[in-house]
DRENPA-3360 file (N, C-alpha, C; in nm, 2 decimals, always signed):
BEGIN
1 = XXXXXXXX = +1.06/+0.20/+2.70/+0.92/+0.17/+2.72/+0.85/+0.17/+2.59 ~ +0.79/+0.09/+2.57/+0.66/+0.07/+2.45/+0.61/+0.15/+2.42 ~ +0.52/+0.17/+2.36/+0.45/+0.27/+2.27/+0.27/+0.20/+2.32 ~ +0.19/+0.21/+2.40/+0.08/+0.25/+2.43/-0.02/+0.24/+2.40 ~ -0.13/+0.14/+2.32/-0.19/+0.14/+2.23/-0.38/+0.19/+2.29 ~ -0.43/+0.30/+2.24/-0.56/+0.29/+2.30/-0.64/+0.28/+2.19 ~ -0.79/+0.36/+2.18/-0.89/+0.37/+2.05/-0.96/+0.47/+2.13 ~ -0.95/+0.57/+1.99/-1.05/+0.70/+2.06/-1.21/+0.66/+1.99;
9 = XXXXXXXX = -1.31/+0.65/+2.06/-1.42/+0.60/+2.01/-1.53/+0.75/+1.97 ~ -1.50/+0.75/+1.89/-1.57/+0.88/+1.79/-1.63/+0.89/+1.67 ~ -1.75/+0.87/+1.62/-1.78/+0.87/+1.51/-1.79/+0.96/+1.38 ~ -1.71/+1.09/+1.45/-1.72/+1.23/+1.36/-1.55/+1.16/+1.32 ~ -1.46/+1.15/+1.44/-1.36/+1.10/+1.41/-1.31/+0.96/+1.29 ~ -1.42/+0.90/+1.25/-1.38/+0.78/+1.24/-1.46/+0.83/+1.07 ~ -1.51/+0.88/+1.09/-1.55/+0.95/+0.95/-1.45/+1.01/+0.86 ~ -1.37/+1.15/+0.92/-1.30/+1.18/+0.89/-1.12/+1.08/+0.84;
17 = XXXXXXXX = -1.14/+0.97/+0.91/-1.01/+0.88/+0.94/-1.04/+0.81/+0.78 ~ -1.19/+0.78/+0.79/-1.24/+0.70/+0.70/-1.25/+0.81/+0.55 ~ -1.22/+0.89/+0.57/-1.22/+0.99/+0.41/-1.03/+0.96/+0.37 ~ -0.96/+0.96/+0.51/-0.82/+0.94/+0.45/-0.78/+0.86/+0.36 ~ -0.85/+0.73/+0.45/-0.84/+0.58/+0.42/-0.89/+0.58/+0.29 ~ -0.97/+0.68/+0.25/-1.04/+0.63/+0.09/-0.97/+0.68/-0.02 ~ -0.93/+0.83/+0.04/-0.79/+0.91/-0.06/-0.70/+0.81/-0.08 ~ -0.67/+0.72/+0.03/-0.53/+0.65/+0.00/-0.53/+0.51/-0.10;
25 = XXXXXXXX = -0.66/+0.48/-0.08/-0.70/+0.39/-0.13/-0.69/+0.43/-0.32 ~ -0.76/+0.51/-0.34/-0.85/+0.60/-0.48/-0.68/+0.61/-0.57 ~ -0.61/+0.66/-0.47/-0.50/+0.68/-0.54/-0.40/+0.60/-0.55 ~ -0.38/+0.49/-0.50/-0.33/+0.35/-0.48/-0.39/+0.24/-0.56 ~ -0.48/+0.27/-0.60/-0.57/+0.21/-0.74/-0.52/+0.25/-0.83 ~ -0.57/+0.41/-0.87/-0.58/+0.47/-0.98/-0.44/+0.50/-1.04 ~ -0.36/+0.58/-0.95/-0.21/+0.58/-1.06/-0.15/+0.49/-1.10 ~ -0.18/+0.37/-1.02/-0.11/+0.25/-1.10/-0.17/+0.19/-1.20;
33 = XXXXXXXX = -0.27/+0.18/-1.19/-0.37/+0.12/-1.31/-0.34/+0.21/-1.42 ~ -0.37/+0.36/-1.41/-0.36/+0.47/-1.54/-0.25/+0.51/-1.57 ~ -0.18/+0.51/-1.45/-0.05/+0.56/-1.50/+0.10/+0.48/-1.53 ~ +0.11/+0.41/-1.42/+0.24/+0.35/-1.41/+0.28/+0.23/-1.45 ~ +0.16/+0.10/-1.48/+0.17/-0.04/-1.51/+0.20/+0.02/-1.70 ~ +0.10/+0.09/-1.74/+0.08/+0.16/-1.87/+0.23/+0.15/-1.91 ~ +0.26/+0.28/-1.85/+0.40/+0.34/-1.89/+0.52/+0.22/-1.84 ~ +0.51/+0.13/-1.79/+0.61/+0.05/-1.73/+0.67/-0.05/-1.85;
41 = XXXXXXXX = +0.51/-0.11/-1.93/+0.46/-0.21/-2.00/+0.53/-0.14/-2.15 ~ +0.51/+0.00/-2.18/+0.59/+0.05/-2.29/+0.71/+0.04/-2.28 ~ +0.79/+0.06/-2.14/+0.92/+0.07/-2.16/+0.94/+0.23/-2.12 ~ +0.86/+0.31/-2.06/+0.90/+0.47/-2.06/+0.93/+0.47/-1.91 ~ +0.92/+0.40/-1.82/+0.98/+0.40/-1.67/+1.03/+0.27/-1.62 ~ +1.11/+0.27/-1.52/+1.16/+0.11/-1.49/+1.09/+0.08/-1.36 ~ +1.05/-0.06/-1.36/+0.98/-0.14/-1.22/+0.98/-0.08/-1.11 ~ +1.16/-0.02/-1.06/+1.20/+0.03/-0.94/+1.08/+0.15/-0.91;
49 = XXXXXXXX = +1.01/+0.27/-0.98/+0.95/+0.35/-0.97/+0.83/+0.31/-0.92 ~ +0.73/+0.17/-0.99/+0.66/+0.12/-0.92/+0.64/+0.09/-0.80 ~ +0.80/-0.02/-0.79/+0.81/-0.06/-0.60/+0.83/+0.06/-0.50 ~ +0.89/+0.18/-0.52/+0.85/+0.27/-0.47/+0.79/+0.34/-0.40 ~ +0.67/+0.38/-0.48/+0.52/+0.42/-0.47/+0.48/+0.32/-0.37 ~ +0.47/+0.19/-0.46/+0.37/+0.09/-0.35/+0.48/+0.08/-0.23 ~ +0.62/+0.09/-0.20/+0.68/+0.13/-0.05/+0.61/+0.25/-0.01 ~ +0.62/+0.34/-0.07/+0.56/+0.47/+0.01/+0.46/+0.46/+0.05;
57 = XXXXXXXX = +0.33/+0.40/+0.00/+0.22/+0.44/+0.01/+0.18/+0.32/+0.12 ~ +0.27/+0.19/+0.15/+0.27/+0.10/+0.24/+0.34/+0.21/+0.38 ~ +0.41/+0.27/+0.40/+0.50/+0.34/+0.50/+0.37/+0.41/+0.57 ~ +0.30/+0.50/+0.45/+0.24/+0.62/+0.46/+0.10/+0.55/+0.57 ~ +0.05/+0.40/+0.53/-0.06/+0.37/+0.58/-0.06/+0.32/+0.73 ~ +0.10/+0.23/+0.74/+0.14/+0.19/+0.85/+0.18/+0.32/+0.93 ~ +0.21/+0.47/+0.88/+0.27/+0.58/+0.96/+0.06/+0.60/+1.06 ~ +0.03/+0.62/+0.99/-0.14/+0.66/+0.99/-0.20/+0.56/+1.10;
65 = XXXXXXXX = -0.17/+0.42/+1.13/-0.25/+0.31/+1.23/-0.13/+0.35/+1.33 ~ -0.05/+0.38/+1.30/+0.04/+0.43/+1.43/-0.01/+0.51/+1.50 ~ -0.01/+0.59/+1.42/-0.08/+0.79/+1.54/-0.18/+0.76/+1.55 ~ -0.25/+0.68/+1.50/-0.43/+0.66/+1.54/-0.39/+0.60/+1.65 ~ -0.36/+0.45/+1.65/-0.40/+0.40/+1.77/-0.28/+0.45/+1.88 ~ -0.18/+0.49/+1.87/-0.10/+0.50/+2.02/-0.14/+0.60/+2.09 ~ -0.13/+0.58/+2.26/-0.18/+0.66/+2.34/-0.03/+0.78/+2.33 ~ -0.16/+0.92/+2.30/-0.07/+1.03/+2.36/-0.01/+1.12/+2.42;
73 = XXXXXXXX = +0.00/+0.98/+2.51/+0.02/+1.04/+2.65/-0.08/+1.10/+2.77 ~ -0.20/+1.03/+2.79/-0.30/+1.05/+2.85/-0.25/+0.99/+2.98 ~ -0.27/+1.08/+3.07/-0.24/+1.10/+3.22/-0.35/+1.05/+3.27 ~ -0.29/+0.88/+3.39/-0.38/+0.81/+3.49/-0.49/+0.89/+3.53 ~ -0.58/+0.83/+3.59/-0.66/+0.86/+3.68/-0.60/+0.87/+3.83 ~ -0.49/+0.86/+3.85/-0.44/+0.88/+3.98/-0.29/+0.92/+4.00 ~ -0.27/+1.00/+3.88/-0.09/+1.03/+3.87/+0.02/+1.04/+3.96 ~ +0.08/+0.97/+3.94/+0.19/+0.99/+4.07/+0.30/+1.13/+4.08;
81 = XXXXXXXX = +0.28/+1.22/+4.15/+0.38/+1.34/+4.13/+0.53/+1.32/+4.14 ~ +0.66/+1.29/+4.11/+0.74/+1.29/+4.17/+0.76/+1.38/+4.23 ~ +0.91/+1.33/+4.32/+0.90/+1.43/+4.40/+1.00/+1.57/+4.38 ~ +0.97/+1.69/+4.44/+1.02/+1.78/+4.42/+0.97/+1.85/+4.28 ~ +0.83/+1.78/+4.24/+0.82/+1.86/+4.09/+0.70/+1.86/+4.13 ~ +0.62/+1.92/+4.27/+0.47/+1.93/+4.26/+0.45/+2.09/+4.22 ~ +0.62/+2.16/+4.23/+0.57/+2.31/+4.19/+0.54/+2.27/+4.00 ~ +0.56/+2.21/+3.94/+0.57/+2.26/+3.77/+0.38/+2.14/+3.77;
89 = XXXXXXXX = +0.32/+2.07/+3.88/+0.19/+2.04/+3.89/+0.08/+2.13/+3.86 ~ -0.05/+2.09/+3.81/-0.11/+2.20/+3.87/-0.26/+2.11/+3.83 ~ -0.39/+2.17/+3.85/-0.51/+2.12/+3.89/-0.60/+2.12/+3.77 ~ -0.68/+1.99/+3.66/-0.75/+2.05/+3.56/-0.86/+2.06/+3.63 ~ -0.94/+2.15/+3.58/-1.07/+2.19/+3.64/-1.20/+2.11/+3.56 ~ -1.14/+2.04/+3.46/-1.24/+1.97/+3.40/-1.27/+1.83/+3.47 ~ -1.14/+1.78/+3.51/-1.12/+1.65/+3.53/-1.11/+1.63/+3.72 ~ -1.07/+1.72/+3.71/-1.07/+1.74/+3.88/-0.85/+1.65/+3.93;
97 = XXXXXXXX = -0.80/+1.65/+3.82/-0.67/+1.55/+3.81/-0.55/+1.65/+3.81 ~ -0.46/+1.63/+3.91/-0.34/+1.64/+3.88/-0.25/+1.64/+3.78 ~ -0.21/+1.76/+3.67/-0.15/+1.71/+3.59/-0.07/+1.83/+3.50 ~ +0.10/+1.71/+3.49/+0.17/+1.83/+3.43/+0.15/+1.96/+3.37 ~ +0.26/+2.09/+3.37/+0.25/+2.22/+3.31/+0.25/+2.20/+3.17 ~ +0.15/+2.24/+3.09/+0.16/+2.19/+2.96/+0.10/+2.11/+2.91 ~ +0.02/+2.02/+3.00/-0.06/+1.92/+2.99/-0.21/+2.02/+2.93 ~ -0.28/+1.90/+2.84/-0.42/+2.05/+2.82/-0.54/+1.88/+2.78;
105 = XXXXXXXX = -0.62/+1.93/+2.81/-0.78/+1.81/+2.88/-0.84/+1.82/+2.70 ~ -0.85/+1.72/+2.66/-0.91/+1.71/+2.53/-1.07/+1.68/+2.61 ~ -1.12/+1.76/+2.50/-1.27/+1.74/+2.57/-1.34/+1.68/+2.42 ~ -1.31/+1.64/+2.34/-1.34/+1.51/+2.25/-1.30/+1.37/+2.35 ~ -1.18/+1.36/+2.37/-1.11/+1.21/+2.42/-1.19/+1.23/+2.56 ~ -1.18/+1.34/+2.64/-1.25/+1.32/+2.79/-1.09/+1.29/+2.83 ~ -1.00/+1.32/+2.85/-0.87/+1.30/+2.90/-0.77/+1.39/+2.91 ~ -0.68/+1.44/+3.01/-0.54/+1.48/+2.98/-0.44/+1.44/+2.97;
113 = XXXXXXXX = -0.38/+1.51/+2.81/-0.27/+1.45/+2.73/-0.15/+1.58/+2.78 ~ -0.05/+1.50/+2.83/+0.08/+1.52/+2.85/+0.14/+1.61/+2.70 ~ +0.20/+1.75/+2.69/+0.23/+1.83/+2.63/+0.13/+1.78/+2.47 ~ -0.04/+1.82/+2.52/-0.07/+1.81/+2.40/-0.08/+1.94/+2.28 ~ -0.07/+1.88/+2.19/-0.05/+1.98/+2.01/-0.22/+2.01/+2.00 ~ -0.30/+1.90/+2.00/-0.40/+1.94/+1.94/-0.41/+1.80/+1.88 ~ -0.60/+1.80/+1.95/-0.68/+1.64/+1.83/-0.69/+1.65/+1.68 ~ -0.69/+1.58/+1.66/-0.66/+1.56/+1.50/-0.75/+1.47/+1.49;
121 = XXXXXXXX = -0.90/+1.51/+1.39/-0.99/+1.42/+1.35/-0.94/+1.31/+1.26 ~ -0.85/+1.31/+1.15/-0.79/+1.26/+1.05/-0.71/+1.17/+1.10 ~ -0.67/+1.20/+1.22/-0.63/+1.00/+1.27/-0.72/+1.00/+1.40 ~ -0.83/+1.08/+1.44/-0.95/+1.05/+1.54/-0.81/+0.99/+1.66 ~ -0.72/+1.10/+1.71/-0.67/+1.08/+1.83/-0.62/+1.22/+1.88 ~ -0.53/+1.22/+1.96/-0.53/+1.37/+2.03/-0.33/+1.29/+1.97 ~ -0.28/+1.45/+1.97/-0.11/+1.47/+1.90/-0.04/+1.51/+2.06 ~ +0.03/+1.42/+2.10/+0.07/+1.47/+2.21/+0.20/+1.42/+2.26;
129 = XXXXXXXX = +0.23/+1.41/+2.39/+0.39/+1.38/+2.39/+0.46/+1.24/+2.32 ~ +0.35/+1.12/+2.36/+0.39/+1.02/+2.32/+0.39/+0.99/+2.19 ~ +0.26/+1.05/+2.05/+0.31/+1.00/+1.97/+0.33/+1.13/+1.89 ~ +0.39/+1.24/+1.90/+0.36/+1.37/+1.82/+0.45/+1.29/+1.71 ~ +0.61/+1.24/+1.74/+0.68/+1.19/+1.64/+0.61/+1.12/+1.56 ~ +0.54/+1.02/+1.58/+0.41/+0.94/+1.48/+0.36/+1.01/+1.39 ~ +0.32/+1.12/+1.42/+0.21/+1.22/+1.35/+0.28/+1.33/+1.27 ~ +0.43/+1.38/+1.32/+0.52/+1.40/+1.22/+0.56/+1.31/+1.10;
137 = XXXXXXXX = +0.57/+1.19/+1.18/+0.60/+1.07/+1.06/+0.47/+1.06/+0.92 ~ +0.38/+1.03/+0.99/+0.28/+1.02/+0.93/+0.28/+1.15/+0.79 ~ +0.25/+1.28/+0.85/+0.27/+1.38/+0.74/+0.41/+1.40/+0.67 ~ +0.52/+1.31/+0.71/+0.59/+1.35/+0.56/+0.62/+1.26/+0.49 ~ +0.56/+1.13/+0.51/+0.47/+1.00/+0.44/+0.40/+1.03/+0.32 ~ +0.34/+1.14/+0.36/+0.19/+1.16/+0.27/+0.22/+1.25/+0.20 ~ +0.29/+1.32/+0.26/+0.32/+1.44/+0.15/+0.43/+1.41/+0.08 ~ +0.54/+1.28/+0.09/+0.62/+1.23/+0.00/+0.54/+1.17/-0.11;
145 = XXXXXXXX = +0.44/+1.06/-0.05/+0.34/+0.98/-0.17/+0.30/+1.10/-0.25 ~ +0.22/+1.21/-0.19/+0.14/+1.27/-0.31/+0.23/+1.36/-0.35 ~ +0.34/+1.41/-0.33/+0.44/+1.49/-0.44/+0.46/+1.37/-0.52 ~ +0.49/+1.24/-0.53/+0.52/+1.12/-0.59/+0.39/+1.11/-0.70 ~ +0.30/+1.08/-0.64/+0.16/+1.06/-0.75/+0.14/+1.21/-0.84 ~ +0.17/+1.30/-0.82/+0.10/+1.41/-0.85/+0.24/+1.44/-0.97 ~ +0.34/+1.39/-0.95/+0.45/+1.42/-1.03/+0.41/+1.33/-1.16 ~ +0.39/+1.22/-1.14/+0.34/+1.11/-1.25/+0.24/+1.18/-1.32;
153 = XXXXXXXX = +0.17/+1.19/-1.25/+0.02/+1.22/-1.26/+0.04/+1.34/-1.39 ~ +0.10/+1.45/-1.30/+0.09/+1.57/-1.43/+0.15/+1.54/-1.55 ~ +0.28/+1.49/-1.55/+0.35/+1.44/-1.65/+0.27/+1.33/-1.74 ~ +0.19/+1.26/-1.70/+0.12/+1.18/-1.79/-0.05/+1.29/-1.86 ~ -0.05/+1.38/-1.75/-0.18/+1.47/-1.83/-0.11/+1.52/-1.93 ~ -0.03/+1.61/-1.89/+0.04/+1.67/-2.00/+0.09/+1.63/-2.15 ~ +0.20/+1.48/-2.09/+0.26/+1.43/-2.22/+0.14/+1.31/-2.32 ~ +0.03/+1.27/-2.25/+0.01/+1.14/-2.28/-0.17/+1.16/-2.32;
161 = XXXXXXXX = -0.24/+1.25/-2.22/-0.36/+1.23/-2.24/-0.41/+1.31/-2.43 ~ -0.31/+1.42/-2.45/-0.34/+1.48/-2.60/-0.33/+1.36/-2.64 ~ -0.24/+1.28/-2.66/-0.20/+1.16/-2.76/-0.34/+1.01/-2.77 ~ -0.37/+1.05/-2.63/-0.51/+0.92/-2.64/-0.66/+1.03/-2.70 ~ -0.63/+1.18/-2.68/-0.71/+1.23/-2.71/-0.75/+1.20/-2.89 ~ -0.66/+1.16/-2.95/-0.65/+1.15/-3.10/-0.68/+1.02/-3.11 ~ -0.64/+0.94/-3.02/-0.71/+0.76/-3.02/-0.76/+0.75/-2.90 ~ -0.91/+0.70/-2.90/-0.98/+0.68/-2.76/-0.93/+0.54/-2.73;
169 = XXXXXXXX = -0.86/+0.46/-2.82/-0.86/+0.33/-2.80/-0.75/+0.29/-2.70 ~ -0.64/+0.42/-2.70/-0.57/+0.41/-2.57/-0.59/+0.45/-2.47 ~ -0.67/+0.47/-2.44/-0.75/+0.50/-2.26/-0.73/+0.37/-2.20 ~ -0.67/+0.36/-2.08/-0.69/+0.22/-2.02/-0.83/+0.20/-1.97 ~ -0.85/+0.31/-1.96/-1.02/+0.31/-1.85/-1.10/+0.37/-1.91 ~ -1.27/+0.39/-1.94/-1.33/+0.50/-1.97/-1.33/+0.59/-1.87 ~ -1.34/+0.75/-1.90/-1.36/+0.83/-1.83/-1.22/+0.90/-1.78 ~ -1.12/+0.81/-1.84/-0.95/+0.83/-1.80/-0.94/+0.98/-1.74;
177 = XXXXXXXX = -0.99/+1.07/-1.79/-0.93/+1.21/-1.78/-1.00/+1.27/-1.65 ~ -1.15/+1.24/-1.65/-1.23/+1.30/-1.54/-1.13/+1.21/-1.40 ~ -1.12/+1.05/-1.39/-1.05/+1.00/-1.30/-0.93/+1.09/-1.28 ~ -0.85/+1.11/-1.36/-0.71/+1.17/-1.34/-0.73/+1.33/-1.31 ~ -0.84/+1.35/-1.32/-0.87/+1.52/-1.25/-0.89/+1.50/-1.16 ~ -0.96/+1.40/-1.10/-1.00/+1.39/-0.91/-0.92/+1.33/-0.87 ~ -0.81/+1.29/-0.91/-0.68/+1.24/-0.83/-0.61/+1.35/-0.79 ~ -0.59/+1.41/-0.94/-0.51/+1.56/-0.95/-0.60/+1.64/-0.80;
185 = XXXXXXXX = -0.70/+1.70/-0.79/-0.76/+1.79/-0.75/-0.75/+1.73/-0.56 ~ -0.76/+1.59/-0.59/-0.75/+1.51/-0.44/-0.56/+1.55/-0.41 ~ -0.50/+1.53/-0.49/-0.38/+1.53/-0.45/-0.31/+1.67/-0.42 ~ -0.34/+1.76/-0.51/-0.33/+1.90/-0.47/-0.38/+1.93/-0.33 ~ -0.50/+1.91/-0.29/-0.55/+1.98/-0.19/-0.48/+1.91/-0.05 ~ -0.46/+1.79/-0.11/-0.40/+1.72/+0.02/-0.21/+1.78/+0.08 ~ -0.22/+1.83/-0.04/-0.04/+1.89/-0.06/-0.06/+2.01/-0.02 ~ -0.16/+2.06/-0.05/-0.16/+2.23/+0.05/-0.21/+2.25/+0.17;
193 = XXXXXXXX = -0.23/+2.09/+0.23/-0.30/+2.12/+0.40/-0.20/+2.05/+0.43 ~ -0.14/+1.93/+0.38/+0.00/+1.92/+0.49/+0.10/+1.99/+0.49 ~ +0.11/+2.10/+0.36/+0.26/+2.18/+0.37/+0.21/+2.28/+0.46 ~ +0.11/+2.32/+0.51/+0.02/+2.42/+0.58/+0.09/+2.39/+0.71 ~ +0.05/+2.25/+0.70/+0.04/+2.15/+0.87/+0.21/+2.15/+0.91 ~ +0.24/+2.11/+0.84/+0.42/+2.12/+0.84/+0.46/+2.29/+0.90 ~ +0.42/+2.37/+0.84/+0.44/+2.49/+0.83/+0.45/+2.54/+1.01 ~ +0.30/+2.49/+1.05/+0.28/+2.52/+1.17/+0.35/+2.46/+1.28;
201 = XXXXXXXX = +0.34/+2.29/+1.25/+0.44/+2.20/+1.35/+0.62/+2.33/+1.35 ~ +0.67/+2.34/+1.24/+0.77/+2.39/+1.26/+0.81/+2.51/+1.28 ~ +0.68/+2.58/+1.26/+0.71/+2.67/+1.39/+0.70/+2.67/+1.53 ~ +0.62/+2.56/+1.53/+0.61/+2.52/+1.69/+0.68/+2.45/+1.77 ~ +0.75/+2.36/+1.65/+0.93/+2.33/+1.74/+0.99/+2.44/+1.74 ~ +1.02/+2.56/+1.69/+1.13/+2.65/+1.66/+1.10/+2.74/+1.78 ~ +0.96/+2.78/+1.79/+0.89/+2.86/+1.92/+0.97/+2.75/+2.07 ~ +0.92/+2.65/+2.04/+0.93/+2.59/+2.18/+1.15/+2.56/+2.21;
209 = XXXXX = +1.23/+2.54/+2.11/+1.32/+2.53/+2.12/+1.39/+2.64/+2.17 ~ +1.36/+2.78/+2.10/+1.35/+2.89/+2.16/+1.34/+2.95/+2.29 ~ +1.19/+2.89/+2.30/+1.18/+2.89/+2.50/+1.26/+2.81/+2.57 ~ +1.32/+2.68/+2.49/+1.36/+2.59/+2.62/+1.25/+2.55/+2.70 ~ +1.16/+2.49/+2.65/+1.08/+2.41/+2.73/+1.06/+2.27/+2.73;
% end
């Protein structure tokens, strides 16, 4: 069966979606412009490292419109029980709906999601049976791209910026170093909330594989 497509209509959500969209953007500009076309054009890295990046960071965008828009797993308005499983049923009190053990009522979306994880403003959708795999996908997208950018990234502060420090005439951009600090500082932080986020998902497979549930 297909994959479900809905839109959670939120504007706190769509804010936050929209700060992603701009990270991914900022740094999808900037290391290639400062760092990689630079270094490609001397001869200090080969093309392949380019196509790369711009694969990853295409994977990472398309992982991101996935978990946003697929439904996950939001339970009809009129669910059908099979039979012999009305004992593992039970009653939300928000919704007044029948609906699986494990099921839990997002009261952002107004809906119950089928073994939901938890809404996630950053793709403005609820993480739940249908696309949790999406939303896994999605974070190890992102945290491949920015261990990728941030790896460049330092290696070019380190080896390269002294060297333009002694000639301003090799800056590709004014301002080169303050840009490559807010990449740095974007890309760090972004690398310690999804190793965080990782951290948690896998204990929450390990907990639930544990249970057998």
């Amino acid at each position: 069966m297909g994959l479900r497509i809905h839109f959670v209509v939120d504007p706190h959500g769509w804010c936050c979606m929209g700060l992603i969209v701009f990270v991914w953007l900022y740094n999808i500009v900037i290391i290639p412009k400062i760092v990689l076309f630079p270094h490609y054009e001397e001869g200090h890295i080969p093309g392949i490292l380019i196509i790369i990046f711009y694969g990853i960071a295409i994977f990472c965008l398309v992982a991101l419109v996935r978990a946003s828009i697929t439904d996950p797993g939001r339970l009809p308005e009129n669910p059908k029980i099979p039979h012999g499983e009305r004992e593992f049923w039970e009653l939300c009190n928000k919704c007044n709906l029948m609906r699986p053990k494990r099921s839990h009522h997002c009261s952002r979306c107004g809906h119950c999601v089928r073994r939901m994880d938890h809404h996630c403003p950053w793709i403005n959708n609820c993480v739940g049976e249908d696309n949790h795999w999406l939303f896994l996908q999605l974070c190890f997208y992102t945290e491949l791209l920015t261990c990728y950018a941030l790896m460049f990234s330092f290696c070019h502060y380190y080896y390269f910026l002294p060297l333009k420090k002694r000639n301003l005439d090799l800056f590709v951009v004014r301002h080169e170093l303050a840009i490559m600090r807010l990449a740095a500082f974007m890309g760090i932080t972004m690398l310690v909330g999804i190793t965080g986020l990782f951290y948690t998902q896998l204990i929450g497979i390990i907990t639930k594989w544990k249970n057998k549930v």
